[in-house]
N, C-alpha and C positions, 0 to 999 in steps of 0.2 A: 407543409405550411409555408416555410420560406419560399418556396415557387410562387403561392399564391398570391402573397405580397406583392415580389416581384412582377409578376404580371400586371397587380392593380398599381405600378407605377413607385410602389413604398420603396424606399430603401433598402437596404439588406441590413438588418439589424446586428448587434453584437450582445452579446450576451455571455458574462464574464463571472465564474467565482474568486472574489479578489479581497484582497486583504490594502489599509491604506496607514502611514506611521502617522497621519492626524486624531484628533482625537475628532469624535462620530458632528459635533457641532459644529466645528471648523471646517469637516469635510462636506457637510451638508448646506453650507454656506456657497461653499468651491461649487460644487455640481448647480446651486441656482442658480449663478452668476454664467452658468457653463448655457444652459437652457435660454431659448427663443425662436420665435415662431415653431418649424415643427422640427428643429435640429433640439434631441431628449434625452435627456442624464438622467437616470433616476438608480435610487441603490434601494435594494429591498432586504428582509428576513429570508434567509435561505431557510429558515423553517414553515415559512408558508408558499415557497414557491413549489407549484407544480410541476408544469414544466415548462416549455420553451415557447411551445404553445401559448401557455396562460399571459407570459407577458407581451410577447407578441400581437397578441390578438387584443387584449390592454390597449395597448400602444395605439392597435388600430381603430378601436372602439371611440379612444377618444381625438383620434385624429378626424374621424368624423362625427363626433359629438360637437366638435369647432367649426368642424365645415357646416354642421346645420342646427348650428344656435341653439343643441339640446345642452351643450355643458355645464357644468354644476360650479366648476371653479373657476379662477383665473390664469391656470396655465395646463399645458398640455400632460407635463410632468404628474402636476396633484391632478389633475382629472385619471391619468394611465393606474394612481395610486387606487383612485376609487375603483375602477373596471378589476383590476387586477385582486381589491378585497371584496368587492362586490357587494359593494353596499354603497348608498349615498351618503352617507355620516364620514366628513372628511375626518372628523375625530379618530372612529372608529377604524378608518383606513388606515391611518398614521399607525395606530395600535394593535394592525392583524399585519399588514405590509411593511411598515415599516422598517427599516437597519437600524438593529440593535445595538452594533457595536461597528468601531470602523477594522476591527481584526477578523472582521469575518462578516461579507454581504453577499447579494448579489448584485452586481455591475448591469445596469441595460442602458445601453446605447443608441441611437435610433439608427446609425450611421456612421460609417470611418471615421472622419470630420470630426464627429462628436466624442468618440472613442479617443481621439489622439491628442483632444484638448484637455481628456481626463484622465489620460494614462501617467502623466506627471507625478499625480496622487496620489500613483500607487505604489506599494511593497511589490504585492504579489498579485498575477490576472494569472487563470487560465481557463480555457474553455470550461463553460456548464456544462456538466454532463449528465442525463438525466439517468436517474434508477427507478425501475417501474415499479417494484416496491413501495420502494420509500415514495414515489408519487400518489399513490393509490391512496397510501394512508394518510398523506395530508390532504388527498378531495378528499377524503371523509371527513376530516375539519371542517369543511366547507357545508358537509353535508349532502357531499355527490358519492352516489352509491356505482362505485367502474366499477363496471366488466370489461368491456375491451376499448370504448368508442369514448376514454376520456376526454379527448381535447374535444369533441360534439360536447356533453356535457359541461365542459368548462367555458364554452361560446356561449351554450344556450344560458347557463347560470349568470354572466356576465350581464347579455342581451334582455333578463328579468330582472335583473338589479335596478333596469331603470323603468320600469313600468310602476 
């Protein structure tokens, strides 16, 4: 998936399990102020994250939801929130995607750059590491029945969200 990006020009994203000593309001303030045009902080529920795939592909759903006037919100960040819960109800996004706590998220990045103006904030980062497991059973939260071809299933579930 990261190839594929990289070929259509994206960035190479990061993508972080990280812990932050703010408290979750203060830190979510920091990451806005972090966000513009398409350099992307966003910290999510590591209980709904899939996998590496899901926010990547997020990231890139609403990088061209902006390039072609379909976006729903006003920035790249809450728009990557909706693809990633997959639904258009930003409420609802905030409340399946969202970071619960700042002791424990997931970090995404869009970029080094972006990565290195938010690593200040942190206690603890280290790579996402995905468990197939434990991915399987939260697309089924979602409502995606895997067998093998989950990150297909998590595009195409994305790519209905907005029909």
């Amino acid at each position: 998936m990261q190839e594929t990006f990289t070929k259509m020009g994206m960035p190479k994203v990061i993508i972080k399990e990280a812990s932050s000593r703010f408290k979750l309001e203060e830190l979510l303030q920091r990451v806005q102020g972090i966000n513009s045009g398409n350099t992307v902080v966003q910290i999510f529920n590591p209980n709904f994250v899939i996998s590496r795939a899901h926010l990547a592909g997020a990231y890139a759903d609403s990088v061209l939801a902006f390039e072609s006037n379909a976006n729903i919100s006003k920035g790249i960040a809450t728009e990557m929130l909706l693809f990633a819960a997959m639904t258009r109800q930003i409420n609802d996004a905030i409340r399946i995607m969202g970071a619960r706590s700042a002791k424990h998220f997931i970090l995404f990045a869009s970029d080094k750059k972006a990565y290195m103006r938010m690593k200040d904030l942190l206690d603890k980062a280290k790579d996402y590491k995905e468990n197939a497991s434990r991915s399987h059973t939260i697309a089924k939260s979602f409502g995606l029945k895997a067998e093998k071809e989950l990150d297909v299933l998590i595009m195409q579930k994305m790519a209905v969200s907005r029909l």
